[in-house]
C-alpha positions as CSV (number, residue, x, y, z in Angstrom):
1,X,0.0,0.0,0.0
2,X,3.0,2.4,0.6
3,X,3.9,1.6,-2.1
4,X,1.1,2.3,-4.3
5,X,1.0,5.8,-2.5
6,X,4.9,6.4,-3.2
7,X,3.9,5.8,-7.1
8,X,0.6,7.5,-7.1
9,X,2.3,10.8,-5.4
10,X,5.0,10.8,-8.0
11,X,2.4,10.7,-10.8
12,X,0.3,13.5,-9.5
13,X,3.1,15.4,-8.9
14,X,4.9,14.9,-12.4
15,X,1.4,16.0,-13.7
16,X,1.5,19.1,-11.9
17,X,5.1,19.9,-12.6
18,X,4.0,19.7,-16.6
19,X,1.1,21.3,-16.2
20,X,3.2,24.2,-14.2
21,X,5.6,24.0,-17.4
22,X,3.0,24.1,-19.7
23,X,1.2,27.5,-17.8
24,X,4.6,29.3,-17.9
25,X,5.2,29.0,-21.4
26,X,1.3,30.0,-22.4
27,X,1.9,33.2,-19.8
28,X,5.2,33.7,-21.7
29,X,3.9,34.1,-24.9
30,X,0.9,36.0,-23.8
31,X,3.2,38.4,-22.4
32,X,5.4,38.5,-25.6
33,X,2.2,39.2,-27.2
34,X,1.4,42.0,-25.1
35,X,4.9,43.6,-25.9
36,X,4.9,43.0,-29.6
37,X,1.9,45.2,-30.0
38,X,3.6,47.8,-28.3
39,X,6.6,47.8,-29.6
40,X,4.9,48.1,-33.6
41,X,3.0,50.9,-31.9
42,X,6.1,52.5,-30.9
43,X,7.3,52.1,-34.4
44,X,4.2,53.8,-36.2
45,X,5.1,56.9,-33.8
46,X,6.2,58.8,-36.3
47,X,3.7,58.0,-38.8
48,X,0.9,58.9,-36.4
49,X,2.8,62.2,-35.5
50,X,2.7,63.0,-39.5
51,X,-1.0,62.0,-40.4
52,X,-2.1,64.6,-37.3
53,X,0.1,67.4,-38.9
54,X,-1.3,66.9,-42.2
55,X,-4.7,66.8,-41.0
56,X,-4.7,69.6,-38.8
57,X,-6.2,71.7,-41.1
58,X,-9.1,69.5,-41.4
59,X,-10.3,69.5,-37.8
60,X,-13.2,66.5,-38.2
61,X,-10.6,64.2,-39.7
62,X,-7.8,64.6,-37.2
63,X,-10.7,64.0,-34.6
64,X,-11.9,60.9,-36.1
65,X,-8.1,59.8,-36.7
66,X,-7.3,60.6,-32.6
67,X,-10.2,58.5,-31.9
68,X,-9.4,55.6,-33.8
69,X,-5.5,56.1,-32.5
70,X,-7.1,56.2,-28.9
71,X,-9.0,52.5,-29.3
72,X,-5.7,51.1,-30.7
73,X,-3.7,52.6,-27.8
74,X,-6.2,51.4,-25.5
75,X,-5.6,47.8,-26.5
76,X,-1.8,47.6,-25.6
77,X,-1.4,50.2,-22.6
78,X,-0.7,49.2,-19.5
79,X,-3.2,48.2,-17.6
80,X,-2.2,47.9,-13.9
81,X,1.1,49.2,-12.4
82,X,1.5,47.0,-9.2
83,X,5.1,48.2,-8.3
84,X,6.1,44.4,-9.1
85,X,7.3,44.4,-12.9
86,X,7.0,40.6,-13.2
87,X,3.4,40.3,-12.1
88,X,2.4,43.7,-13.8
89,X,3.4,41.4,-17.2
90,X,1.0,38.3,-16.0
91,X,-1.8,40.0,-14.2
92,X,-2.1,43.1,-17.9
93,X,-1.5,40.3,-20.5
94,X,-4.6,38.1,-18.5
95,X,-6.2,41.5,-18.2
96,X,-6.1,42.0,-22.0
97,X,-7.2,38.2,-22.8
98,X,-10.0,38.7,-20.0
99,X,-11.4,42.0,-22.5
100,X,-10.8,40.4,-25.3
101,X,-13.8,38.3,-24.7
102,X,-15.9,41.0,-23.8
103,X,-16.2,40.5,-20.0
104,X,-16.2,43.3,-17.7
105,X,-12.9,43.8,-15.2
106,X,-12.6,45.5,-12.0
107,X,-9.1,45.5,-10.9
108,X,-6.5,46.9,-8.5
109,X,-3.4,45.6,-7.2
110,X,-0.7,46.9,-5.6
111,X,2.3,44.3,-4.9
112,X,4.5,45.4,-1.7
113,X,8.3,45.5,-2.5
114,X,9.4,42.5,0.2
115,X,8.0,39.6,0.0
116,X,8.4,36.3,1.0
117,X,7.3,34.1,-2.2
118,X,8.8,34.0,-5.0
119,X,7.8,36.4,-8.3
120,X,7.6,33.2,-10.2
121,X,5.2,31.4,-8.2
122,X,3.5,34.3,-7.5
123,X,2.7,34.6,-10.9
124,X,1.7,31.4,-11.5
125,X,-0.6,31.7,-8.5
126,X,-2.0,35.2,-10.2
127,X,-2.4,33.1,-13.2
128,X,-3.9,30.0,-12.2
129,X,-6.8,32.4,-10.2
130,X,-7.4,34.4,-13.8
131,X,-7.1,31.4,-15.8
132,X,-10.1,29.5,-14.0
133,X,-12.1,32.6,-13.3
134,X,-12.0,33.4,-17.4
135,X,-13.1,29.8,-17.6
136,X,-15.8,29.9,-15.9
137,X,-17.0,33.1,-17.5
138,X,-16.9,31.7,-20.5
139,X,-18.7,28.7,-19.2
140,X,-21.6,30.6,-18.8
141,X,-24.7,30.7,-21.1
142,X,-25.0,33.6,-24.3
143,X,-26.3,37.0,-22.3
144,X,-25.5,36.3,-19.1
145,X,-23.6,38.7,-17.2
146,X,-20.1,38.3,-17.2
147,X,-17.7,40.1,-14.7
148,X,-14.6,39.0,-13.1
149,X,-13.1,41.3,-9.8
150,X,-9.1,41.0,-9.1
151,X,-8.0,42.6,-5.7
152,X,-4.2,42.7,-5.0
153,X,-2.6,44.3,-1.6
154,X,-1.8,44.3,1.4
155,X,-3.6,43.6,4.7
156,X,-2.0,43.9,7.9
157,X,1.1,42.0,8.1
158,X,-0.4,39.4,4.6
159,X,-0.2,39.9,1.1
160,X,-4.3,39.3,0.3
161,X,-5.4,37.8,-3.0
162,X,-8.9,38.4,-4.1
163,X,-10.4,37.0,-7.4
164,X,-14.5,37.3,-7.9
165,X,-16.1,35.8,-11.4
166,X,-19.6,34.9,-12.2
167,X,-20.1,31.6,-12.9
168,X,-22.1,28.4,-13.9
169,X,-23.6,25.9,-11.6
170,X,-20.6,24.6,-9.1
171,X,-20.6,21.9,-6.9
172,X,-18.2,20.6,-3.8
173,X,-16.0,17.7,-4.2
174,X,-14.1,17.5,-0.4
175,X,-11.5,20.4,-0.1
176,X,-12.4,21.2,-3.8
177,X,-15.5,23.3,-5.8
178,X,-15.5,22.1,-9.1
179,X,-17.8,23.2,-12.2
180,X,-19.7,19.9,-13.9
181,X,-18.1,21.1,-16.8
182,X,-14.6,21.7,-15.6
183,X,-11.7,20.5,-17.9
184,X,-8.9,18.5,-15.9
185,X,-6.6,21.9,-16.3
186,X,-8.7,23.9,-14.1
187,X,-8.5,21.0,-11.3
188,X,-5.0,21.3,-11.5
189,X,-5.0,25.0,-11.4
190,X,-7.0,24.5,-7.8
191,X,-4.6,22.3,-6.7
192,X,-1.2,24.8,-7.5
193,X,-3.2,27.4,-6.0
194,X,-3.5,25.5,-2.9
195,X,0.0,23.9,-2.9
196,X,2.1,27.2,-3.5
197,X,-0.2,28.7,-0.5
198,X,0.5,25.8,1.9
199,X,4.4,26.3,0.8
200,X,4.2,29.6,2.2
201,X,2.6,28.7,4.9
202,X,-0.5,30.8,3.4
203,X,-4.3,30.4,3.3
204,X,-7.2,29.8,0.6
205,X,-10.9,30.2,1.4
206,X,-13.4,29.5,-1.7
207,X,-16.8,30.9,-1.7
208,X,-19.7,30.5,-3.6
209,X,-23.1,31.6,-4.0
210,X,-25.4,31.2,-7.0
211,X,-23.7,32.5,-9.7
212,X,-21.0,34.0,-8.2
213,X,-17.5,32.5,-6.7
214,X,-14.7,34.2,-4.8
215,X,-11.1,32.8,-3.8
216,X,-9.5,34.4,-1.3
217,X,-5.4,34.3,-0.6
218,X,-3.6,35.3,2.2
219,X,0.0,34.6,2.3
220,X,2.8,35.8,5.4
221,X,4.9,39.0,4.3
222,X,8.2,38.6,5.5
223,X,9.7,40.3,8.3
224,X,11.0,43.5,6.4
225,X,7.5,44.3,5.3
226,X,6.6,43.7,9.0
């Protein structure tokens, strides 16, 4: 029987550690994405500086040429400015994904400077949380309301986590809350969420009412912060 458990752990955890792989590399080429558009933005500078000029004279063009200029910004600006570069590159390029499909965001986050986890798997935490909650958004049924909430900061003496979404019908499986029409990738998202918690010695508290589910994440800030 020990045996069996030895082997079993080592297959659930070789799972995790590809599926951890596997989340990296999609959040690195989302951000890459991200900083492609800008940087072709950056190189039509110029361009957009000379079509202004040569419409200035013609004050309902240039108007209608600054609006179309401000959608296209609007797409690859910066949306939040944590004070943490790394997760400001996860939590805008989920951000932009999260619009992309139409769903309304409220975010703020604000990252302290010390902390005790690492960037890395504080992004992949910060990831995981968006990933499922843009799941289950898009879960839901044509004209339903769609909204997802993302809270980052710092309470007290813990670095406090916050992700609201609307969702489908969700049910409780143990320690878990699962969707009946959750893929495999969002159970293993749970269970990184969970794991990087417990390795610093955090805390995760799932909520839900109908409609609507909330994960909470509080993790120690290190003694600096203190």
């Amino acid at each position: 029987m020990k045996l069996f458990d030895l082997l079993f752990g080592r297959l659930i955890d070789r799972r995790i550690a590809a599926y951890q792989n596997d989340l990296i590399s999609r959040h690195y080429d989302e951000v890459n994405t991200m900083y492609r558009q800008m940087r072709a933005w950056r190189h039509d500078y110029h361009h957009h500086i000379g079509m202004m000029l040569a419409l200035i004279d013609r004050p309902a063009e240039l108007k209608s040429y600054l609006l179309e200029l401000n959608d296209d910004l609007t797409c690859v600006d910066t949306v939040l400015k944590t004070g943490n570069v790394m997760v400001d590159a996860i939590l805008n390029s989920k951000l932009t994904l999260i619009k992309s499909h139409e769903i309304t965001v409220h975010a703020k986050a604000v990252v302290p400077q010390s902390l005790s986890i690492s960037e890395v798997d504080l992004s992949v935490m910060l990831g995981n949380l968006l990933d499922n909650a843009l799941e289950a958004c898009l879960r839901q049924r044509a004209g339903e309301e769609r909204f997802i909430r993302i809270y980052v900061g710092q309470l007290r003496q813990q670095l406090y986590l916050s992700v609201t979404n609307t969702t489908g019908e969700v049910r409780r499986e143990g320690k878990f809350w699962r969707s009946t029409k959750a893929s495999d990738s969002h159970g293993f998202g749970l269970m990184q969420v969970d794991r990087l918690a417990r390795k610093y010695g955090g805390y995760v508290n799932r909520q839900y009412e109908p409609g609507v589910f909330a994960t909470e994440v509080m993790l120690p800030l290190d003694a600096e912060t203190r």
